[in-house]
C-alpha positions as CSV (number, residue, x, y, z in Angstrom):
1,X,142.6,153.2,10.2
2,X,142.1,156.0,8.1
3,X,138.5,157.2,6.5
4,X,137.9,159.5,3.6
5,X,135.3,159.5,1.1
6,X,137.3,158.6,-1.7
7,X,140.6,156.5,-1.7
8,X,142.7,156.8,-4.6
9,X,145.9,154.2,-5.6
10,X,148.1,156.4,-8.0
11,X,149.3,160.2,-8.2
12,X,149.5,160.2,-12.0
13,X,147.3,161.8,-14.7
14,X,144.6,159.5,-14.0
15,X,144.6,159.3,-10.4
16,X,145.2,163.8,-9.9
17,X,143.0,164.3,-12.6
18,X,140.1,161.9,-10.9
19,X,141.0,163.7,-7.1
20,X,140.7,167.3,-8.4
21,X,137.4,166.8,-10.3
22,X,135.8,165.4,-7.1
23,X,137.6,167.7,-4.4
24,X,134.3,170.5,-4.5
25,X,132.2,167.7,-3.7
26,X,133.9,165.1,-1.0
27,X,137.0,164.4,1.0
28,X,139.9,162.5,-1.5
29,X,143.0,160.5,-0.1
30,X,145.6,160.1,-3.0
31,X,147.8,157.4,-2.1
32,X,151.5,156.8,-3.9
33,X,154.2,154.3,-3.8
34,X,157.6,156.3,-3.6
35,X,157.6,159.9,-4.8
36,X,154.2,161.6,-5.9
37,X,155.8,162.1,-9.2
38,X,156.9,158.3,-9.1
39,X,154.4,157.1,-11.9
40,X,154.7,156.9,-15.7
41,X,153.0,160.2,-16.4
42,X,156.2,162.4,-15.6
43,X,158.1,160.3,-18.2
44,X,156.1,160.8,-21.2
45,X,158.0,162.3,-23.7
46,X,155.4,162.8,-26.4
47,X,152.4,164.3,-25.9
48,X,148.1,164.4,-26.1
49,X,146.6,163.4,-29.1
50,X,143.2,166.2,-29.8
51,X,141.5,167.1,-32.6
52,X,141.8,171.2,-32.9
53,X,143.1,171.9,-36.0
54,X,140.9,172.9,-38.9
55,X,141.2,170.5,-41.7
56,X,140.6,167.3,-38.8
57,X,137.6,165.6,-37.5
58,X,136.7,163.2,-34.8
59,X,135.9,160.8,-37.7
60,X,139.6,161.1,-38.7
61,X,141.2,160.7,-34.9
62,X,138.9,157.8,-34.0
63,X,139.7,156.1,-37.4
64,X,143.3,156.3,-37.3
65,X,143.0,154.8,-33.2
66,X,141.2,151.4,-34.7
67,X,143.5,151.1,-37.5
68,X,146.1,150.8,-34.8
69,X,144.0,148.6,-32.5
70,X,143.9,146.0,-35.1
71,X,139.8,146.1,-34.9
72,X,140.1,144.8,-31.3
73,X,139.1,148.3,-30.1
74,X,135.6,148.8,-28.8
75,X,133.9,152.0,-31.1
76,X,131.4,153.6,-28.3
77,X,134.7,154.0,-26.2
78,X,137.0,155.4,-29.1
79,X,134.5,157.9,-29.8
80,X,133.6,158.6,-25.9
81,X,137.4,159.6,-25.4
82,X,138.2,161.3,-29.1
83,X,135.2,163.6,-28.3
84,X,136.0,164.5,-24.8
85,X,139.4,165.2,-25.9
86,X,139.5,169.3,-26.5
87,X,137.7,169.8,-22.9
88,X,140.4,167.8,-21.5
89,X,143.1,170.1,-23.0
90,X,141.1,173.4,-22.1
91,X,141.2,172.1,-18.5
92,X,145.3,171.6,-18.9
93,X,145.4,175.2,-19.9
94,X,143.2,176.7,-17.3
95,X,145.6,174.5,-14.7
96,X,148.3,176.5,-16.6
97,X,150.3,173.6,-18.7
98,X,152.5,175.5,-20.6
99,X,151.9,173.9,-24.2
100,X,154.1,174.9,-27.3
101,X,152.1,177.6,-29.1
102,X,152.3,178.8,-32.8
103,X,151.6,182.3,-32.4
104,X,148.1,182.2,-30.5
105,X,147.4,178.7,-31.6
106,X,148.6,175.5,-29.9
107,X,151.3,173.9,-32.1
108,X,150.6,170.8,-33.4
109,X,152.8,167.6,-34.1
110,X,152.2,164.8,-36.0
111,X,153.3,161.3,-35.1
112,X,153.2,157.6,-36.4
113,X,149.6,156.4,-37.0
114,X,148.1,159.7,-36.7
115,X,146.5,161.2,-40.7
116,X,146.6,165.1,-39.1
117,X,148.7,167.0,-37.1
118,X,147.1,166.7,-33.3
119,X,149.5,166.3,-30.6
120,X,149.6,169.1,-28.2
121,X,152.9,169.0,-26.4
122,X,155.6,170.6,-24.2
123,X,158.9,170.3,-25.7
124,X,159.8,166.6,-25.8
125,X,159.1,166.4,-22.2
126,X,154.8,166.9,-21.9
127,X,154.3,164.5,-18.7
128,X,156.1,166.5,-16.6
129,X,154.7,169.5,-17.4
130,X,151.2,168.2,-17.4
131,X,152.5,166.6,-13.9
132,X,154.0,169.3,-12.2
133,X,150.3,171.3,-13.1
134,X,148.2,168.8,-11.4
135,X,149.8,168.5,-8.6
136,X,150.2,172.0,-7.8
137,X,146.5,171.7,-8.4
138,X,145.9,169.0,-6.3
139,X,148.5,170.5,-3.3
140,X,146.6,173.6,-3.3
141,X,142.9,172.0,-2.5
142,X,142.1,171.8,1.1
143,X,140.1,169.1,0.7
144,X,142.9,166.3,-1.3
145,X,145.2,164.8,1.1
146,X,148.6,163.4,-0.9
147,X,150.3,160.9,1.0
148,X,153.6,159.3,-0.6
149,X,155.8,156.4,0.5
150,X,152.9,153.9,0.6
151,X,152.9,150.6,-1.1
152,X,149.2,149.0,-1.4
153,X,148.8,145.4,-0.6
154,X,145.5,144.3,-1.1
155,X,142.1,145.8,-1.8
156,X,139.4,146.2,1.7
157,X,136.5,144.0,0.5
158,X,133.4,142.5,1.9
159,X,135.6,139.7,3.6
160,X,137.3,142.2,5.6
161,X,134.1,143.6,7.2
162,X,134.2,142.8,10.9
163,X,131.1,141.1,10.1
164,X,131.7,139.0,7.1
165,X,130.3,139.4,4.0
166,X,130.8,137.7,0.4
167,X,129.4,140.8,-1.5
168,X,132.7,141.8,-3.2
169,X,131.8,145.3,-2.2
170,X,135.2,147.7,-2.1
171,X,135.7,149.6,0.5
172,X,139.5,150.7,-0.1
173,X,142.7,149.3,0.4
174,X,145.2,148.1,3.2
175,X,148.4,150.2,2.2
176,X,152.1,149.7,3.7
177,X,153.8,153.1,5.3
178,X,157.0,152.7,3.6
179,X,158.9,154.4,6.4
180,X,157.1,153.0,9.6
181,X,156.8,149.0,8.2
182,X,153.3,149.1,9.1
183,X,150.1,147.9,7.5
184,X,146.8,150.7,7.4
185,X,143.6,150.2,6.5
186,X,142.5,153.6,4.1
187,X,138.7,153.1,3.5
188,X,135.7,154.9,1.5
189,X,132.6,154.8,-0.1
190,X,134.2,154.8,-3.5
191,X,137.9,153.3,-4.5
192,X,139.8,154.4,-7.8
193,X,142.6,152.1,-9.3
194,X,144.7,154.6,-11.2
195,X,147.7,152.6,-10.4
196,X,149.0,152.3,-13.7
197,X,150.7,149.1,-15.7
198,X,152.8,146.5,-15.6
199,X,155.9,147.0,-17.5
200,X,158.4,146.1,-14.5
201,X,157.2,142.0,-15.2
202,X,160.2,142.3,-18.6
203,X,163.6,142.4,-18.3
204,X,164.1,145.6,-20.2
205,X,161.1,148.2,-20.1
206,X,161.3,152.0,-20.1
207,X,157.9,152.1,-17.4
208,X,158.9,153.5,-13.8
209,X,160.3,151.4,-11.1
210,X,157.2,151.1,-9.7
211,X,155.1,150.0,-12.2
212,X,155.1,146.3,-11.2
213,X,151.0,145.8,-11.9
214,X,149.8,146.6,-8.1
215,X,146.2,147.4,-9.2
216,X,145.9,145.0,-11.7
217,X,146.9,142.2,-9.4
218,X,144.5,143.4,-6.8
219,X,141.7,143.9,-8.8
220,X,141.8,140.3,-10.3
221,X,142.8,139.0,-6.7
222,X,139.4,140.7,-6.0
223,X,137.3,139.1,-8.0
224,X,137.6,141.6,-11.3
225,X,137.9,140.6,-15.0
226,X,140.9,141.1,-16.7
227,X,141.3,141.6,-20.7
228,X,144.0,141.7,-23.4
229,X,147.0,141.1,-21.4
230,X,148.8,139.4,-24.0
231,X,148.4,142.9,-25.6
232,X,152.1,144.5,-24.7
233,X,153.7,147.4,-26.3
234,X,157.6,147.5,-27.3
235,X,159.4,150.3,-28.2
236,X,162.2,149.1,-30.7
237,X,165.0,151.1,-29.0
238,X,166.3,151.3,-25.8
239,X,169.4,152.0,-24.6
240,X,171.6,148.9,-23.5
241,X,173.5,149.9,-20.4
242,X,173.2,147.8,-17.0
243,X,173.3,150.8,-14.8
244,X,170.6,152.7,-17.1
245,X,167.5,150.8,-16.7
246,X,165.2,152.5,-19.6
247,X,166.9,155.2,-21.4
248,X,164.9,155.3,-24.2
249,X,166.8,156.1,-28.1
250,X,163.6,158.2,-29.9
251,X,162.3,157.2,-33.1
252,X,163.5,160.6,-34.7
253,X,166.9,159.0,-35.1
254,X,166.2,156.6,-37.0
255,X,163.8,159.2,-39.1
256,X,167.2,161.4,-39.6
257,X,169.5,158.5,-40.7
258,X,170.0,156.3,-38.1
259,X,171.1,152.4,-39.0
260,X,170.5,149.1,-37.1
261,X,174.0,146.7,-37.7
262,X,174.8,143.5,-36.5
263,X,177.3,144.1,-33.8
264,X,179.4,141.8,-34.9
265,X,179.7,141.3,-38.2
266,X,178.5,145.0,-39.2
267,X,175.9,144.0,-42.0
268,X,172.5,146.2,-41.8
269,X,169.7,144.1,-41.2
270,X,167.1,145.9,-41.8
271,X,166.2,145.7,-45.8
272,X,166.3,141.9,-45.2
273,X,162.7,142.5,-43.2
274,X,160.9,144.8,-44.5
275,X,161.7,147.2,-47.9
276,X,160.7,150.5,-45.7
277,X,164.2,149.6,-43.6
278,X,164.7,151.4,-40.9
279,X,161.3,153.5,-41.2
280,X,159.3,150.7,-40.9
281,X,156.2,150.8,-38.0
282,X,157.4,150.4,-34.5
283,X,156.7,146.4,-34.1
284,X,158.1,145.4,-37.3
285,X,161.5,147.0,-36.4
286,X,161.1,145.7,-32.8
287,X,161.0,142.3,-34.1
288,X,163.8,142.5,-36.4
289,X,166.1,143.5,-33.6
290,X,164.5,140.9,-31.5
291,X,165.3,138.7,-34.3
292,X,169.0,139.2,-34.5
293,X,169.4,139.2,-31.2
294,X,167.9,135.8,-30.2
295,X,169.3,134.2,-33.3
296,X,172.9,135.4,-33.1
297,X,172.5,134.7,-29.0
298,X,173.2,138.8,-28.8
299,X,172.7,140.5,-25.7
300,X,172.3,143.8,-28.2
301,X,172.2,145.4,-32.0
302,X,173.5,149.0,-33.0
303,X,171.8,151.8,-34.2
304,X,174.5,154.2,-35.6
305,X,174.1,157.6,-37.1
306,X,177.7,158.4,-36.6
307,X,178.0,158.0,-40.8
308,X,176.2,161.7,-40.5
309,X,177.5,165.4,-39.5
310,X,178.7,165.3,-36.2
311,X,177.6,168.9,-35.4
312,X,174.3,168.3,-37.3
313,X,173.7,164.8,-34.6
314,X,174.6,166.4,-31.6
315,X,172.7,169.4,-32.2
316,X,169.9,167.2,-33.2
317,X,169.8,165.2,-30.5
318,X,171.1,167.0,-27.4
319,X,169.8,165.7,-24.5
320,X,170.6,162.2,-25.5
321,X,174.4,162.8,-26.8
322,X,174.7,164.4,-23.4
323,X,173.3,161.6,-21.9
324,X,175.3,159.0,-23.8
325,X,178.5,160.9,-22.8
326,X,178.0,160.4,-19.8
327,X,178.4,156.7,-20.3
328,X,181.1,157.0,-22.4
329,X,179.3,156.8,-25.8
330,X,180.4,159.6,-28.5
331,X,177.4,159.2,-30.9
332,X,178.7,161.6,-33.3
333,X,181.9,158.4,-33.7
334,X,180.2,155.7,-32.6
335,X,177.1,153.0,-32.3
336,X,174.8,153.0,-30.0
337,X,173.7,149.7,-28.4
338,X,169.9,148.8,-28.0
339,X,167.4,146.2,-27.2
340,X,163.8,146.4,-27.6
341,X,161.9,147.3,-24.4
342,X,158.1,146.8,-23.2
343,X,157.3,150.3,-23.7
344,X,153.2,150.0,-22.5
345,X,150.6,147.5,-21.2
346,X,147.2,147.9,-23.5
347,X,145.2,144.6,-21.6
348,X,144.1,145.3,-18.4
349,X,141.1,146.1,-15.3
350,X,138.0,145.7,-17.6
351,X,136.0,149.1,-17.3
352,X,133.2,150.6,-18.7
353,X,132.8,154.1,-20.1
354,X,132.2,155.6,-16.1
355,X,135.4,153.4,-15.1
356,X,133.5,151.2,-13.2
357,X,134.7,147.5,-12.8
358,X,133.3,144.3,-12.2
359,X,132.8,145.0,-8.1
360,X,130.6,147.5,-6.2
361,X,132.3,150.6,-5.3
362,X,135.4,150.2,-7.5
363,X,136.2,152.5,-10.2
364,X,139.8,152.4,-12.5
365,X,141.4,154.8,-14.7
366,X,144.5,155.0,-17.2
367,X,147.2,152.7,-18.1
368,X,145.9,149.6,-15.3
369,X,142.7,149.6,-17.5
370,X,141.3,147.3,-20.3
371,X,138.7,150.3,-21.5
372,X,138.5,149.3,-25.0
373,X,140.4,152.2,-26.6
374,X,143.4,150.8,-27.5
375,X,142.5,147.6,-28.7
376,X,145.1,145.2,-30.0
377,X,147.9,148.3,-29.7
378,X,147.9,151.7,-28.7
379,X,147.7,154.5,-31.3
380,X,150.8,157.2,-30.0
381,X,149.6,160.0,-27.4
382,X,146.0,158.2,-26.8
383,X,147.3,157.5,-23.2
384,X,148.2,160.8,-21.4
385,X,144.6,161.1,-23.5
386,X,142.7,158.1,-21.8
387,X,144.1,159.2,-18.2
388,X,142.5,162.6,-18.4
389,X,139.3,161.5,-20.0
390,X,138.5,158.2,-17.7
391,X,139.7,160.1,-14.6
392,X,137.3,162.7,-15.1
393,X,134.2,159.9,-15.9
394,X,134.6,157.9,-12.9
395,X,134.8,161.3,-10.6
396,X,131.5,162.4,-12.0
397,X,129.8,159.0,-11.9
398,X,131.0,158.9,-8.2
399,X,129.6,162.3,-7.7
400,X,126.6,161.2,-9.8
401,X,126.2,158.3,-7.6
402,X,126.8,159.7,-3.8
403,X,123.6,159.1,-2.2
404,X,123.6,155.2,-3.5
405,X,127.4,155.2,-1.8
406,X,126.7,153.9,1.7
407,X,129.5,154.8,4.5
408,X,131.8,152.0,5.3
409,X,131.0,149.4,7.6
410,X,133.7,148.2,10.4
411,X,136.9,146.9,9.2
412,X,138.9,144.7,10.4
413,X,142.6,146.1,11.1
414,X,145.7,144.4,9.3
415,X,146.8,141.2,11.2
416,X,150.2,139.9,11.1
417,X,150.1,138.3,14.3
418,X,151.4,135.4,12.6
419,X,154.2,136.5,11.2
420,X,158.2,137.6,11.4
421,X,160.8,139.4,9.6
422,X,162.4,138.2,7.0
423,X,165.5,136.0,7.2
424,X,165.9,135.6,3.5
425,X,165.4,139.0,1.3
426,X,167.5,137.3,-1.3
427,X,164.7,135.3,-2.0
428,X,162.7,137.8,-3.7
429,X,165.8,139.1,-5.5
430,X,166.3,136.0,-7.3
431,X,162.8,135.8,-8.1
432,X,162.7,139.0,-9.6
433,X,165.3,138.6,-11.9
434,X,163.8,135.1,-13.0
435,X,160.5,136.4,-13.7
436,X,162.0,139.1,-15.8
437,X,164.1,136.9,-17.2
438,X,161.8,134.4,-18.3
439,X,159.3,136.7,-19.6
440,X,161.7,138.6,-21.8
441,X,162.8,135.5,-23.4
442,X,159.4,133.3,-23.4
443,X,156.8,136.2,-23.8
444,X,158.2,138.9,-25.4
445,X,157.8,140.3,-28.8
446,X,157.5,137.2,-30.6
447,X,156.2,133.7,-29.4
448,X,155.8,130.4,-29.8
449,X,153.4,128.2,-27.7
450,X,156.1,126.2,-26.8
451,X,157.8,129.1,-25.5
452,X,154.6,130.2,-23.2
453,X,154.2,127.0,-21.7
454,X,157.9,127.1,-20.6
455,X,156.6,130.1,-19.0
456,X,153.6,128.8,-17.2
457,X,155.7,126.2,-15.7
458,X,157.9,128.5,-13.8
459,X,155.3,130.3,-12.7
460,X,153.1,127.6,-11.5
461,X,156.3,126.7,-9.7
462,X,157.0,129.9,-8.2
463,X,153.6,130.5,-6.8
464,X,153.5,128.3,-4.4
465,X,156.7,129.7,-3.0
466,X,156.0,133.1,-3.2
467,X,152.4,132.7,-1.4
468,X,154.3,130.4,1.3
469,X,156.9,133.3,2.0
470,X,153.9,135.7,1.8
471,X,152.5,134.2,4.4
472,X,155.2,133.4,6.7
473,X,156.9,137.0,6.7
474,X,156.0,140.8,7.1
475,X,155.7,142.7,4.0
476,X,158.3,144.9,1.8
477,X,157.5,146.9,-1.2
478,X,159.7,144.6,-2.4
479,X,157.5,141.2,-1.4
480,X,154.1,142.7,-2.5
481,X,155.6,143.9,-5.4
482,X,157.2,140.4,-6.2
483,X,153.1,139.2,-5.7
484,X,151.7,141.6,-8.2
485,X,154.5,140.8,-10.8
486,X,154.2,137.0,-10.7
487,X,150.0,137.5,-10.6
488,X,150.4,139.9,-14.2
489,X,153.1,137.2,-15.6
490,X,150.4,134.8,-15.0
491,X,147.6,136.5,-16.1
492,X,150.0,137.8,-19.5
493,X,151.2,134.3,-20.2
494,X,147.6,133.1,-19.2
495,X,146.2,135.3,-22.4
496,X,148.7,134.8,-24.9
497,X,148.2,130.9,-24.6
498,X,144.6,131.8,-25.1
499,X,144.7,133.8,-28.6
500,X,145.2,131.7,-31.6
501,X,146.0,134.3,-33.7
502,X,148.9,136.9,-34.3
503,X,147.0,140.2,-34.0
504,X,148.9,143.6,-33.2
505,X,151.4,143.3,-30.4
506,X,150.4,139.5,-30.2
507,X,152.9,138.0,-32.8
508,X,153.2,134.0,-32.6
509,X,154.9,132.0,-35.2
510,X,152.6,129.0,-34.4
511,X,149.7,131.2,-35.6
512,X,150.6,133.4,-38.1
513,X,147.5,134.9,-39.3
514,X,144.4,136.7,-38.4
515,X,141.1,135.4,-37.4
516,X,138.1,136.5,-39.2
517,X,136.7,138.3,-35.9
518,X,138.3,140.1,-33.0
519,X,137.6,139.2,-30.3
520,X,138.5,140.3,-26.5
521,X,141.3,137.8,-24.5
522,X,138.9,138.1,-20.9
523,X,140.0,136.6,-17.8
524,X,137.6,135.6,-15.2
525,X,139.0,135.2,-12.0
């Protein structure tokens, strides 16, 4: 057993951001499955939505967030984040993220959804600079301890006390060492989820490997409410390869040119949706090509921009006509196959404005969260944004807190005295692959209720066989991770069957239109 004063699950902007604002004051473990730079924050392309230009105003930023959040956004916390987002930038500086400056300024971009230009950013590759900077940060601190490779299983409660107690209070986690095969306990006065979300439960997704819904699934295993997990984010196109798992094709070519085609019989689609074609928002396009493909039985549609320059497309777009290359696709000649992919998970842990949940001593920031500022979808660059913002509030209510933080009583040590090895790995393979599957097909962009319950049955029906090879056999990344996925397909399918509305990312042909009011999908365990 290990004791710190802080346990924290994730080494993301949320988690780093959390473990360097309370490093002056106590003793931080960060823990990581994989890599340290495993988690969706070193993929971000984009960048962090601020208002520092000029003619903008908070007014402006937080207005344009609950147009996209389809009113299910809650205000206090879109104005709690839009105002403490130029301090969070200042702090990027000072940890020396190189942003892309117009002479002394910051340069500016504007995306979809946003009325000004506010997107700081670093190249089309921001989360890894903002990465790299925090952990150098975090490395550098004497008091942060980093420790990769370890898969968490469950949240340390009041049940694990060596003298039991039903109080729910956290008192960390039980983590797997990847490399040893061995269960620890890590424990704390204070635990922070920043474990980020669950994008791993579809079949195609461009979220990390990892991102299989670990702190979601413990929190609400717990005892911790869970809201607006119907609420999932597709990005329209994503590369189609088997090998390439989420390769994501940017927006921008479509905004040069780019065409979606039937593959088969070569007739562009899009006009027949919407009259803004190919340039319509994110989720109407996404549907289209979901459309085609479920009604033609397609396993893909094309995007081709190969009408235009050649020279002009691959100087363009570089890195990905390199990439495509690679894979034997000349863009410049040909189309490019593409599915939409779950692109980001809005529902979540439900927090309030310190990042506290439901139970004593656990806190939770970033993408793993329900906070209220994204609502019913998330407004492009509010999450590197929410990471940084909600890190930094739970750190300071923690530090706020200390003296009300009692130390950690006994804990009882991991027991798998009545357990084996695994005879049958190929179990959880084939699980896998049906709970993607499934979800994809039944609770993807569009749904029916007919579809959901389809879903619900297989997952009532894999439970039980999941929890009895649980408890039989030692755990693998691969087994907990096979836990959390089939908990958040449960708890996604579980909302969805719940809303009777189609509202933002929630689109169901069996109820087409808006309710009056919004109102929050929450989960009580």
């Amino acid at each position: 057993m290990s004791e710190y004063d802080v346990i924290i699950v994730g080494s993301g902007a949320a988690g780093l951001t959390a473990a360097i604002a309370l490093a002056d004051h106590c003793k931080v473990l960060v823990l990581a499955k994989g890599e340290l730079t495993g988690g969706s924050t070193a993929w971000a392309q984009g960048g962090i939505a601020a208002v520092l230009d000029a003619g903008d105003t908070f007014d402006n930023h937080i207005d344009d967030t609950m147009v996209a959040g389809a009113g299910l956004n809650r205000r206090e916390t879109v104005e709690f984040v839009v105002e403490n987002a130029p301090s969070a930038i200042e702090r990027l500086v000072e940890m020396g993220v190189p942003f892309n400056k117009d002479a002394e300024a910051l340069h500016l971009t504007r995306e979809g959804g946003h009325s000004h230009r506010r997107i700081v950013h670093v190249d089309d590759a921001t989360g890894w600079a903002v990465q790299a900077a925090l952990l150098k940060t975090a490395e550098a601190h004497p008091n942060i301890t980093l420790m990769p490779g370890q898969a968490c299983v469950d949240l340390i409660t009041g049940r694990h006390e060596e003298r039991y107690s039903g109080s729910g209070r956290v008192w960390g986690v039980y983590a797997l060492d990847e490399k040893t095969g061995k269960v620890h306990a890590h424990v704390g006065r204070a635990t922070i989820l920043a474990s980020g979300g669950a994008g791993r439960v579809y079949q195609f997704s461009t979220a990390p490997r990892g991102a299989t819904g670990d702190g979601i699934a413990m929190a609400w295993r717990a005892g911790c409410r869970v809201s607006n997990m119907e609420m999932m984010q597709f990005h329209p196109t994503c590369l189609y390869n088997l090998d390439v798992k989420n390769f994501l094709i940017t927006e921008a070519v479509r905004g040069e040119g780019g065409i979606l085609k039937h593959p088969v019989t070569g007739h562009r689609y899009m006009p027949d949706y919407d009259a803004r074609a190919e340039l319509a928002p994110r989720d109407v396009v996404a549907r289209a090509n979901d459309d085609q493909i479920k009604r033609s039985g397609l396993d893909y549609v094309h995007l081709d921009i190969s009408h235009l320059d050649p020279d002009f497309v691959a100087g363009h777009f570089p890195n990905i006509y390199e990439k495509l290359l690679t894979l034997g696709i000349d863009m410049t000649r040909q189309p490019i196959p593409v599915v939409p992919a779950q692109h980001y998970t809005c529902g979540g842990i439900l927090i309030d404005l310190a990042g506290r949940t439901d139970l004593p001593g656990l806190y939770a920031a970033g993408e793993c969260t329900e906070s209220g500022l994204h609502g019913a979808n998330r407004l492009a660059s509010n999450s590197l944004l929410e990471c940084f913002v909600f890190g930094e509030a739970a750190a300071k209510d923690i530090i706020a807190r200390w003296e009300q933080l009692e130390p950690p009583p006994p804990i009882r040590p991991w027991d798998e005295s009545r357990v084996t090895d695994s005879d049958e790995e190929v179990i959880i393979k084939q699980n896998w692959t049906e709970i993607r599957r499934f979800m994809w097909n039944y609770v993807g962009i569009v749904r029916t209720t007919k579809r959901l319950e389809r879903a619900q049955h297989r997952i009532n029906m894999m439970t039980g066989e999941v929890e009895d090879y649980y408890g039989h056999f030692r755990v693998t990344t691969d087994l907990i991770e096979l836990r959390n996925l089939l908990q958040c397909a449960d708890l996604i399918v579980k909302s969805a069957l719940h809303r009777k509305e189609s509202r933002g990312l929630h689109y169901t042909l069996d109820y087409p239109d808006l309710l009056p009011q919004a109102v929050d999908t929450v989960l009580v365990p």
